[in-house]
C-alpha positions in Angstrom: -0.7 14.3 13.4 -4.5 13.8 13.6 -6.3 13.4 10.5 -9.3 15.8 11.7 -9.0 18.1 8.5 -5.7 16.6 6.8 -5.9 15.9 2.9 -5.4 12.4 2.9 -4.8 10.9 -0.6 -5.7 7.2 -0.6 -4.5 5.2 -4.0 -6.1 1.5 -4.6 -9.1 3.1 -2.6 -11.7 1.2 -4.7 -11.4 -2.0 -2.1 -9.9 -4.0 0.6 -7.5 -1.9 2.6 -7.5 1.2 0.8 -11.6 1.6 0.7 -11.5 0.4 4.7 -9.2 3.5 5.2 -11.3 6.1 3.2 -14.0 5.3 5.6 -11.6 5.5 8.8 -10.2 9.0 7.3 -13.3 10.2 6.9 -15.1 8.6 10.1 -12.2 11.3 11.6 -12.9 14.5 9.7 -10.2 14.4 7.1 -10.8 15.3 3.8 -10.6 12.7 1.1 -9.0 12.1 -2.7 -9.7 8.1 -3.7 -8.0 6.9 -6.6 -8.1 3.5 -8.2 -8.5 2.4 -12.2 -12.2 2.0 -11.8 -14.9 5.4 -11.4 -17.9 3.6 -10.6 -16.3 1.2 -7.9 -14.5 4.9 -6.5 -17.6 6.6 -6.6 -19.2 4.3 -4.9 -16.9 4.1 -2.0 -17.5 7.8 -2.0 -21.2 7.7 -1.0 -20.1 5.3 1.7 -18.0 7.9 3.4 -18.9 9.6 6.7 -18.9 13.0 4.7 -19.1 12.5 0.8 -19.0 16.1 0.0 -15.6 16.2 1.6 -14.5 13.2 -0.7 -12.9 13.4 -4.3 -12.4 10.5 -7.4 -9.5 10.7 -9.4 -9.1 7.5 -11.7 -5.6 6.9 -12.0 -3.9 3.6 -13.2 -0.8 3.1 -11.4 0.9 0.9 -14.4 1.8 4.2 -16.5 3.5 6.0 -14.4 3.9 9.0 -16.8 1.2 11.1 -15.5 2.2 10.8 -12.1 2.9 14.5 -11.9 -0.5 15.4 -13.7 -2.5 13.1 -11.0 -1.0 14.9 -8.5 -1.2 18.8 -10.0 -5.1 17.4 -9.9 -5.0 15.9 -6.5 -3.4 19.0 -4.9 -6.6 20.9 -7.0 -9.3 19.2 -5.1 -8.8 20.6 -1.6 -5.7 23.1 -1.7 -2.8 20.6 -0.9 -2.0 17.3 -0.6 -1.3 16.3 3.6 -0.8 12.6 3.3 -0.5 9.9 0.5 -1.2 7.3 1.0 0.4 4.9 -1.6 -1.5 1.7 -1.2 -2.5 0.4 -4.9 -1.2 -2.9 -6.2 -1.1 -6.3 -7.2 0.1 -9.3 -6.0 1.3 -12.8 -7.4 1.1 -16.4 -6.6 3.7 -18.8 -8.7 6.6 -20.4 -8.6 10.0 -18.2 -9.8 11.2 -20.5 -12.3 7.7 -20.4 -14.0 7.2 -17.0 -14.0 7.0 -15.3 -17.2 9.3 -11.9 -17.4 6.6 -10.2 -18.4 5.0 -10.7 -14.7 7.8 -9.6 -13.1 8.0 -6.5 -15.1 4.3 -5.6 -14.3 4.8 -6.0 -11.0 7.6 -3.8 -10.8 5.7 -1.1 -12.8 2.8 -1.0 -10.3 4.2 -1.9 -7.2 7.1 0.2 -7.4 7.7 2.3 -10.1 3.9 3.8 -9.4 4.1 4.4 -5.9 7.8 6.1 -6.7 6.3 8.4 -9.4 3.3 9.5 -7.4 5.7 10.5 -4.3 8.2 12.1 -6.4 5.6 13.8 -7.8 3.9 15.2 -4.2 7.3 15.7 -2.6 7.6 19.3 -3.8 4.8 20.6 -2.4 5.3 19.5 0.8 8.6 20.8 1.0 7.4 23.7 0.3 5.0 23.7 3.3 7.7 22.1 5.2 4.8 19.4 6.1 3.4 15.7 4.7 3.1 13.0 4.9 4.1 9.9 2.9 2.3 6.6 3.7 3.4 3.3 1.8 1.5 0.0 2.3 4.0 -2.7 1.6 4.0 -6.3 3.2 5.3 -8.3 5.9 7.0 -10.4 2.4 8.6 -6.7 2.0 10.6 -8.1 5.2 11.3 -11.5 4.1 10.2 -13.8 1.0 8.2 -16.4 0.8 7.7 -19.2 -2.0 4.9 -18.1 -5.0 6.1 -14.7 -4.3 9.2 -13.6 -5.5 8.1 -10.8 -7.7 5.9 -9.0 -5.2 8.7 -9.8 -2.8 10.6 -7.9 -4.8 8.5 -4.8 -5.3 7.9 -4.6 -1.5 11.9 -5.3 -0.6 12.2 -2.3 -3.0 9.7 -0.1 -1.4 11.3 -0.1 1.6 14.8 0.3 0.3 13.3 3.9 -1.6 10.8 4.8 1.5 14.0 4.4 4.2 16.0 6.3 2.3 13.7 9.4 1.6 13.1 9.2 5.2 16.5 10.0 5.6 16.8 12.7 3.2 13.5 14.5 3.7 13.4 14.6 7.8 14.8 17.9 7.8 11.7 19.1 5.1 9.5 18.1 7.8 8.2 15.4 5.6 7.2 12.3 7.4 7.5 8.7 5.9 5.3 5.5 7.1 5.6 2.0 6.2 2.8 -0.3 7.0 3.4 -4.0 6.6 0.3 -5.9 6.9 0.2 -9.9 7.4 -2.7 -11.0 5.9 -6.0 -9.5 5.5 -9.4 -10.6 4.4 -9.5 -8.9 1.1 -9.5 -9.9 -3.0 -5.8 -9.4 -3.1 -5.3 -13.3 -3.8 -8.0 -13.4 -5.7 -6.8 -10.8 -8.2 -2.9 -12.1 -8.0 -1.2 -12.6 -11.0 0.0 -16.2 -12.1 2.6 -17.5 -13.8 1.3 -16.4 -17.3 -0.1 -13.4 -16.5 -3.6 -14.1 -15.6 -5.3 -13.6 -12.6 -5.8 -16.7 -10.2 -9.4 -16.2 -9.6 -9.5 -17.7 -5.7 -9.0 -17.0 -2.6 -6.5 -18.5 -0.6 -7.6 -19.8 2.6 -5.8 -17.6 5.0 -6.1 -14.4 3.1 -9.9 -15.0 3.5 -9.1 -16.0 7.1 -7.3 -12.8 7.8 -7.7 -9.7 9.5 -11.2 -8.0 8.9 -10.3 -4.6 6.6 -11.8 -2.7 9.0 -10.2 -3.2 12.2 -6.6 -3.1 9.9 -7.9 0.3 8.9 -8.6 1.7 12.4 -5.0 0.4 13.4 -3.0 1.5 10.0 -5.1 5.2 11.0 -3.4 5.3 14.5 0.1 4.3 13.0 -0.4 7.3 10.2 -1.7 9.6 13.3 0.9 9.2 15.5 3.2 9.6 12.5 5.2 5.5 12.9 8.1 5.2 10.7 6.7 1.5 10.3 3.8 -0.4 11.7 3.7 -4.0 11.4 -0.3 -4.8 11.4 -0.1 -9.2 11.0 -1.1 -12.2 12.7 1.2 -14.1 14.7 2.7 -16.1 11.7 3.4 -13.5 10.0 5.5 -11.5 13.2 6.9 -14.8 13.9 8.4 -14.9 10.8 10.1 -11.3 10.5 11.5 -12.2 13.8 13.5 -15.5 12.9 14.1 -14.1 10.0 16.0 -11.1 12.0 17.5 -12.8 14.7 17.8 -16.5 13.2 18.0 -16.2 9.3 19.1 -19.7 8.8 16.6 -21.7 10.7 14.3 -19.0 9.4 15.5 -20.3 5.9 15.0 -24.3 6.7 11.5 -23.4 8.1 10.1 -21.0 5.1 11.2 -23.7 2.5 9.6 -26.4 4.5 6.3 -24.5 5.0 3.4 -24.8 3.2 2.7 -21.3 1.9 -0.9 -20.1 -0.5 
């Protein structure tokens, strides 16, 4: 499933991950919608692109998820179709459960989960119709197991995978093809723009977010996993693998480690 002409529609594309993959897409001839909540930073990301005439902005803010179907009626008008979403916008979270106001949790739900869900519901016809897509969902390696300061964005990510494995299994048949890429962490402003415990936004970043992997070598490898059409690529650091796999094979020591770990 090369990307060389594919309709690849990339949400959260204004930065980190999701810009890095606009310019892998388009470094490899596919045609381009970015979305995000902010025009300038998209259309900027557009002139960066291999081939900017080949690149669309749709603004789109993933919280109401009530337009989903009109987003995507527009998205399908840029370029004919819609090949691949990829559903990559979000937020994340750094505070303690108990402290964490309700309202947090809900928000986080609404982005993280109830956005991406509309956005594929709202795609999913079309491709059936073509018998062909693609639907790409960038969750987390804490969509595999939690971690302390995270329990809401767990949360979201535990339920993206629930929803993405089961469409998998209903849709194999429609030819549709579903991707989960977990990625450990990666040098981008996601801590930085993490919600705290009231609802603000933490304003740092934590030291081995800034210390992960660069954006764009994630990109070239979450490009390969989309092209060769992976039901789930984990794209982490060692840690981070280390972790899904005692959590896997030795949950309880897993559980005596996590609590005892020192986690940002």
């Amino acid at each position: 499933m090369r990307l060389m002409g594919k309709v690849v529609w990339i949400t959260g594309a204004s930065s980190g991950i999701g810009e890095a993959l606009a310019y892998a897409a388009s470094q490899r001839g596919a045609r381009v919608i970015l979305s995000a909540r902010r025009k300038e930073a998209l259309e900027s990301v557009r002139a960066r692109c291999a081939d900017p005439s080949m690149v669309r902005v749709l603004p789109l803010d993933l919280e109401d998820s009530s337009h989903a179907e009109a987003w995507a009626r527009e998205a399908e008008g840029c370029f004919g179709r819609v090949d691949i979403l990829v559903n990559n916008g979000g937020i994340s979270q750094r505070s303690l459960a108990r402290h964490t106001k309700i309202g947090v949790d809900e928000r986080l739900m609404r982005v993280n989960y109830l956005g991406t869900v509309a956005l594929t519901k709202a795609v999913i016809p079309s491709m059936i119709s073509r018998r062909a897509g693609q639907i790409v969902t960038v969750t987390s390696m804490v969509g595999k197991f939690g971690t302390p300061l995270r329990s809401s964005y767990s949360a979201a990510k535990h339920a993206l995978h629930g929803f993405m494995d089961s469409l998998r299994a209903e849709e194999a048949r429609n030819g549709i093809v579903v991707t989960l890429v977990c990625p450990g962490f990666v040098a981008t402003d996601i801590s930085k723009n993490a919600l705290v415990a009231d609802g603000t936004v933490q304003g740092t970043t934590d030291p081995r977010t800034g210390n992960g992997i660069h954006p764009a070598h994630f990109a070239r490898l979450m490009a390969d996993a989309i092209e060769r059409g992976a039901e789930e690529a984990h794209i982490a650091g060692f840690r981070e693998k280390f972790g899904w796999f005692m959590k896997r094979f030795f949950p309880v020591i897993f559980s005596r480690m996590i609590s005892r770990m020192a986690v940002t």
